[in-house]
C-alpha positions as CSV (number, residue, x, y, z in Angstrom):
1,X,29.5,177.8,-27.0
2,X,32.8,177.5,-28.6
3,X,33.5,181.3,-28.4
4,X,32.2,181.2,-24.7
5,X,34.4,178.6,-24.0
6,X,37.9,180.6,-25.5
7,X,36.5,183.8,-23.3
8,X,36.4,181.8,-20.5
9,X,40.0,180.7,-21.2
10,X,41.3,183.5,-22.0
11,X,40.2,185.4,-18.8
12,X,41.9,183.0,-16.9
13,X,45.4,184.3,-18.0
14,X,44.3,187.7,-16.0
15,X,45.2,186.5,-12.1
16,X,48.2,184.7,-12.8
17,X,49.9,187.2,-14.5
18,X,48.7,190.7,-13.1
19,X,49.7,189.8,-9.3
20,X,53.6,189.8,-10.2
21,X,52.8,193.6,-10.9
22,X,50.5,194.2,-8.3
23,X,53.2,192.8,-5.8
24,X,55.7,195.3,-7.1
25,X,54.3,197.7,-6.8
26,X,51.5,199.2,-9.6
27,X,47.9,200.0,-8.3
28,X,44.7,198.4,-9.4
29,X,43.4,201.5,-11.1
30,X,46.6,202.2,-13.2
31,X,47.0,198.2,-14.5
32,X,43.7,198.1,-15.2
33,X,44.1,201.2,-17.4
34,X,47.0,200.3,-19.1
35,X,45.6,196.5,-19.6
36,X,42.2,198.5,-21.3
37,X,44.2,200.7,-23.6
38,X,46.8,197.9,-24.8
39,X,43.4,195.5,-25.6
40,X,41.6,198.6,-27.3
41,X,44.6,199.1,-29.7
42,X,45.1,195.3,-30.1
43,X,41.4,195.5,-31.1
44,X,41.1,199.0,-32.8
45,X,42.3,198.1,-36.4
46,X,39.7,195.0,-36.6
47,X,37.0,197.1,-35.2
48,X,37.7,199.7,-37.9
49,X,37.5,196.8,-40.4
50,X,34.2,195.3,-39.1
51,X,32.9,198.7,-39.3
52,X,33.8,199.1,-42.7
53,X,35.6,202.4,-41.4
54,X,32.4,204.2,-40.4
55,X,32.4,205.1,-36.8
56,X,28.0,206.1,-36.8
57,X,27.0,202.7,-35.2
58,X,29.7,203.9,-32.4
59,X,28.2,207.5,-32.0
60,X,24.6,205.5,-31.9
61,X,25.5,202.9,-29.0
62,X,27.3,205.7,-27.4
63,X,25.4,205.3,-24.1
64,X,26.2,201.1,-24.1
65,X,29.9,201.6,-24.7
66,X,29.7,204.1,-22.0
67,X,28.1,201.6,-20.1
68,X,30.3,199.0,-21.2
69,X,33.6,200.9,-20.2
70,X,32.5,202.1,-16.7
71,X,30.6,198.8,-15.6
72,X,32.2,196.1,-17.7
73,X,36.1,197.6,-17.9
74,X,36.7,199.6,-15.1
75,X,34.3,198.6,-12.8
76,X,34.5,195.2,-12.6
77,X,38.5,195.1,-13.4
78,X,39.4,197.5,-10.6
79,X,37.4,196.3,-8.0
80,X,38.6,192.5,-8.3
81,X,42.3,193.4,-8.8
82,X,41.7,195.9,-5.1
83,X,40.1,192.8,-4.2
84,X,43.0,190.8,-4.9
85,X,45.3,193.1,-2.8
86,X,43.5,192.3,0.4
87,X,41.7,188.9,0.3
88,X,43.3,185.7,-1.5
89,X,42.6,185.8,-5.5
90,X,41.0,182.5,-5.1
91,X,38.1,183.8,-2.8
92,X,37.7,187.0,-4.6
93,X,37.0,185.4,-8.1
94,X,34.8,183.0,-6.1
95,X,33.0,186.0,-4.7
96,X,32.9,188.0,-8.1
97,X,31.6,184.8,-10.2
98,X,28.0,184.8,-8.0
99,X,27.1,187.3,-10.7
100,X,24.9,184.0,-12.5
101,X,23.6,183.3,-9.5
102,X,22.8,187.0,-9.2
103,X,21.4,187.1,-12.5
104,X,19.0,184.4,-11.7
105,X,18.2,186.1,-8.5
106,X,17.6,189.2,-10.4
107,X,15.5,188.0,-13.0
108,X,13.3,185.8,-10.1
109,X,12.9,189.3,-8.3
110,X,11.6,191.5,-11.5
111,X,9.4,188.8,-13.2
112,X,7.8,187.7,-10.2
113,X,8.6,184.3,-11.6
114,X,10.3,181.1,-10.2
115,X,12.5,179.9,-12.7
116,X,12.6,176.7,-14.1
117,X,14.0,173.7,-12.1
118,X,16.6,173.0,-14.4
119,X,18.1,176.4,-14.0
120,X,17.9,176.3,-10.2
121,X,19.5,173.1,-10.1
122,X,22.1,174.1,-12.8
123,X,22.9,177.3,-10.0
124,X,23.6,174.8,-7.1
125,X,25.3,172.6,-9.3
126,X,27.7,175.0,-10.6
127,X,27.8,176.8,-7.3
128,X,28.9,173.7,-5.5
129,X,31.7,173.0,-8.2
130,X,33.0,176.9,-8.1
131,X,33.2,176.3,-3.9
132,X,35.8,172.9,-4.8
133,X,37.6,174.1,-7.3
134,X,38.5,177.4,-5.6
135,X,40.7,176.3,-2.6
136,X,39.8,177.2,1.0
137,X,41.3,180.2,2.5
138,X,42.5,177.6,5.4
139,X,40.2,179.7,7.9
140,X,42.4,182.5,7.7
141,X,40.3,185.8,8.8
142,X,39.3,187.7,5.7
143,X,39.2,191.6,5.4
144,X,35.5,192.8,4.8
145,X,36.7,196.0,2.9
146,X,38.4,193.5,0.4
147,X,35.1,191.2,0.9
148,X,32.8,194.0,-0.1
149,X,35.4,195.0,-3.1
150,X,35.2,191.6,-4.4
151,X,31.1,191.8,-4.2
152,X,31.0,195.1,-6.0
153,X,33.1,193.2,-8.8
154,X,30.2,190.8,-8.9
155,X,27.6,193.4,-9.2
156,X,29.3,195.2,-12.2
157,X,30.3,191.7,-13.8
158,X,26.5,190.7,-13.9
159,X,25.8,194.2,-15.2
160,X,28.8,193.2,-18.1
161,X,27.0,189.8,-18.9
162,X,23.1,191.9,-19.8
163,X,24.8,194.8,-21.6
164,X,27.1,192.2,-23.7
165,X,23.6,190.7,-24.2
166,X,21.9,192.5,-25.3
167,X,21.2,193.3,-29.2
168,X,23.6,195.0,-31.3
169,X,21.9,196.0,-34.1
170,X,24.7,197.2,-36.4
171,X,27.5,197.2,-33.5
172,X,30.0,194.4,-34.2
173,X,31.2,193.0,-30.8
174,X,34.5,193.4,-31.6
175,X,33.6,197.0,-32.2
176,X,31.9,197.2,-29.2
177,X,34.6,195.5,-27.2
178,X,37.5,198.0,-28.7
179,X,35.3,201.3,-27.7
180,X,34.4,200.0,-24.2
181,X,38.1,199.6,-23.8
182,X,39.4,202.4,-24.7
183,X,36.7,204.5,-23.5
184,X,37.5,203.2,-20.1
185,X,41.2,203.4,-20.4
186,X,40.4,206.8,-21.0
187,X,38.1,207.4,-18.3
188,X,40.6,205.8,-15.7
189,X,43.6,208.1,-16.6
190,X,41.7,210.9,-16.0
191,X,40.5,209.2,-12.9
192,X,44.3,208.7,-11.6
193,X,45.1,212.5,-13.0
194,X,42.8,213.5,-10.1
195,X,44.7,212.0,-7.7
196,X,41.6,210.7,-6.0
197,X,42.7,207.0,-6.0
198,X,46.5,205.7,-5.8
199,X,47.9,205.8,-9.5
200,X,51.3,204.0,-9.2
201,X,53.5,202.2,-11.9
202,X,56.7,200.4,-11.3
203,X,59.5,199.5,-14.2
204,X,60.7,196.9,-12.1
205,X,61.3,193.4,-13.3
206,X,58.7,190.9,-11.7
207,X,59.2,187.1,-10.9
208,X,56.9,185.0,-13.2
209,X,57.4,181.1,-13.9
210,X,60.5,180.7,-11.9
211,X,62.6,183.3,-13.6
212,X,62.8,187.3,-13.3
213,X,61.0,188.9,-16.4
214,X,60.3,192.7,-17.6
215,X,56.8,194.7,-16.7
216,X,55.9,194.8,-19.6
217,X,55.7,190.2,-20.5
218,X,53.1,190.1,-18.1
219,X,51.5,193.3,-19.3
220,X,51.5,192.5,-22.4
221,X,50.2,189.1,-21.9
222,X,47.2,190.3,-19.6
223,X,46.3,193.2,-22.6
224,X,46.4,190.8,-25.5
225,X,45.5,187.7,-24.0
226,X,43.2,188.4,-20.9
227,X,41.5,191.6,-22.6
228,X,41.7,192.0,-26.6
229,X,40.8,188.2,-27.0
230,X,38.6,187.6,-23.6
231,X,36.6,190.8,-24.1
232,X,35.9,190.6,-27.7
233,X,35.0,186.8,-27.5
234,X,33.5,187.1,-24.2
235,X,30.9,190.0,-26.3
236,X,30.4,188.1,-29.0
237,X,29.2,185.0,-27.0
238,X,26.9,186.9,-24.9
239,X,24.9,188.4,-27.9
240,X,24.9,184.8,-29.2
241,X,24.0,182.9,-25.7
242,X,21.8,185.6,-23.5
243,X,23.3,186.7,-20.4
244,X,22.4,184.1,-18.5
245,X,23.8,181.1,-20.5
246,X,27.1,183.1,-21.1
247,X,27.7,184.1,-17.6
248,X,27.1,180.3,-16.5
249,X,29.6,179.5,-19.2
250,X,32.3,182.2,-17.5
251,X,32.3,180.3,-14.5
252,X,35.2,178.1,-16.2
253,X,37.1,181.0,-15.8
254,X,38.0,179.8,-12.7
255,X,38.7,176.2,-13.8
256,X,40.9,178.1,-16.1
257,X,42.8,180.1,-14.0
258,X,43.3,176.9,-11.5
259,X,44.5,175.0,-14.8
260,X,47.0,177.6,-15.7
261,X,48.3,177.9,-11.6
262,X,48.7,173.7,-12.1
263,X,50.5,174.0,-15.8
264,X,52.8,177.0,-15.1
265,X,53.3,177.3,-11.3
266,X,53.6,174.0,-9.8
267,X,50.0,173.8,-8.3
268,X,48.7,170.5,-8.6
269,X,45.2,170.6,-8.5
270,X,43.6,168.4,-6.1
271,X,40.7,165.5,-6.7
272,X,38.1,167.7,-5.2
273,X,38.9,170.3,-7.5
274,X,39.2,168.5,-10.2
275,X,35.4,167.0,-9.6
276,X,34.6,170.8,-9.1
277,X,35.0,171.8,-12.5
278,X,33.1,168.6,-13.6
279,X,30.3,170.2,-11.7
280,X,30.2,173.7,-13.4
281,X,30.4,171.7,-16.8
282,X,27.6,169.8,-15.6
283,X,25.6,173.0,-14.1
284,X,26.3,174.4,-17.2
285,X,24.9,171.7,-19.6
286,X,21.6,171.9,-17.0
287,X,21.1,175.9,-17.9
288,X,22.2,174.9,-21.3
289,X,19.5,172.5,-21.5
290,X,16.8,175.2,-20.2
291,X,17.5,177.7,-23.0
292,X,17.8,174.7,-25.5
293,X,14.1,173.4,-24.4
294,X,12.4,177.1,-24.8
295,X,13.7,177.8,-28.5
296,X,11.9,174.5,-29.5
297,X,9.0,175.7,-27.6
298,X,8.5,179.2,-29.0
299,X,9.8,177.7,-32.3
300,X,7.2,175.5,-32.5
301,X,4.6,177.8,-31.5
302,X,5.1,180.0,-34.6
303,X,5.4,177.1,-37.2
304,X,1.4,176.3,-36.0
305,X,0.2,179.9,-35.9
306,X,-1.2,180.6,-39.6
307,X,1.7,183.4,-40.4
308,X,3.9,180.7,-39.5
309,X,4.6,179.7,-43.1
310,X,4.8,184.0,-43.6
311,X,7.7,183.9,-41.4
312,X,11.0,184.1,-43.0
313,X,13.2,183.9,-39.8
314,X,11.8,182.6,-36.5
315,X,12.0,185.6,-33.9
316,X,15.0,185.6,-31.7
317,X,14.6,184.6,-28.1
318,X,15.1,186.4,-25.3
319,X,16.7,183.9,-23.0
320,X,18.1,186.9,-20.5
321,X,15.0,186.6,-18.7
322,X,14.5,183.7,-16.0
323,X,11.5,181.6,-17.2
């Protein structure tokens, strides 16, 4: 939960510190790319480490890092930071944080099973504390093609939360965070080399915090910060949590980023939102309390069976499924 909690954090630092360079003039696809590759390299040498310098498990998840890199990096990245260009940033991550809810929705939808009452209440909890803590676009028209970027972010960050979940076998996360980074770095220059979406840099110093700083402070904030440290922690908490659990937990990602506008930029947050992030703890602790409950259950169920005493480690637990 710990490590969940540090993602969360550390994803925060993304939106306060990438507009400055979206406002001067880089596009989404090209700060994405150069976010991935400076996190990839930040995480490279402690991936090699982890893999004791043999790069097979790599070659063997080869279609998950893929996965990873188009879904988790690029997808999701680019189509919040376009997002961000045409709607306010609080309503995109607003939109782009349904992905639990999704998940739920999903999982209700292919199981042909209601989930348990805990986690629905949990989703409206946490839902209702997302809706105070982001403030209200003061009912300001919103553009639909940024609306509809901001729900294609959702889609692919749902998609991020079940591939992160899913079982590693002898893929470290950190491994498997450096790949998907670089892989997607990779795959976006070569996007931007075909000219098929805007490409665009700018060397131009950027106001952050009151003062006028180089590109690169932000940049280099967002790449070590926002996508070295949130990505691999953000992994590793997903494999250890399940999807569902861990995405819940990344709704703090928005208390985090309203936290950070509060410390460093002058915006006090308001009562409301300050209750609102008391809500996603507590629709957190709900779904918390839901995967808790079910690993007693099944845990119990093989200490009475007759192999139970057979057993030398109780099976792990799916928990990405809605019960």
């Amino acid at each position: 939960m710990l490590v969940a909690l540090l993602a969360a954090a550390s994803f925060g630092f993304s939106g306060p510190f990438v507009k400055p360079l979206l406002e001067s003039g880089w596009s989404p696809v090209a700060a994405v790319t150069v976010r991935a590759l400076i996190g990839g390299v930040v995480l490279a040498p402690v991936a090699l480490f982890a893999l004791r310098g043999c790069l097979g498990p790599i070659w063997r998840a080869r279609w998950r890092v893929l996965g990873m890199a188009v879904v988790g990096v690029a997808g999701t990245q680019v189509f919040y930071f376009a997002a961000v260009v045409r709607i306010p940033v609080g309503t995109a991550i607003l939109v782009e944080y349904l992905a639990p809810l999704l998940l739920v929705g999903v999982a209700w939808a292919t199981s042909r099973r209601v989930p348990q009452a805990v986690v629905l209440v949990g989703s409206v909890i946490a839902f209702a504390g997302l809706l105070l803590v982001v403030a209200p676009s003061g009912g300001v028209a919103l553009d639909p093609v940024g609306l509809a970027l901001a729900g294609a972010a959702m889609v692919c960050c749902a998609a991020y939360f079940v591939l992160a979940a899913r079982p590693s076998g002898d893929l470290p996360p950190v491994a498997l965070a450096a790949s998907g980074l670089l892989v997607g770095a990779g795959l976006l220059g070569l996007l931007g080399l075909t000219g098929l979406v805007p490409f665009t840099t700018s060397a131009a110093d950027v106001p952050l915090f009151d003062a006028i700083v180089p590109w690169w402070v932000p940049m280099l904030v967002v790449g070590v910060v926002a996508t070295a440290v949130a990505y691999a922690t953000s992994i590793t908490a997903s494999s250890m949590l399940g999807s569902r659990l861990a995405s819940f937990v990344g709704l703090l990602e928005v208390a985090a980023a309203a936290l950070y506008a509060w410390l460093l930029l002058g915006e006090a947050l308001t009562p409301l939102q300050l209750g609102g992030g008391l809500l996603i703890v507590v629709g957190i602790g709900f779904v918390r309390a839901e995967r808790t409950r079910e690993a007693a259950v099944v845990a119990d169920a093989v200490a009475e069976t007759p192999l139970g005493d057979a057993v030398a480690e109780p099976p792990v637990v799916d928990t990405t499924r809605a019960s």
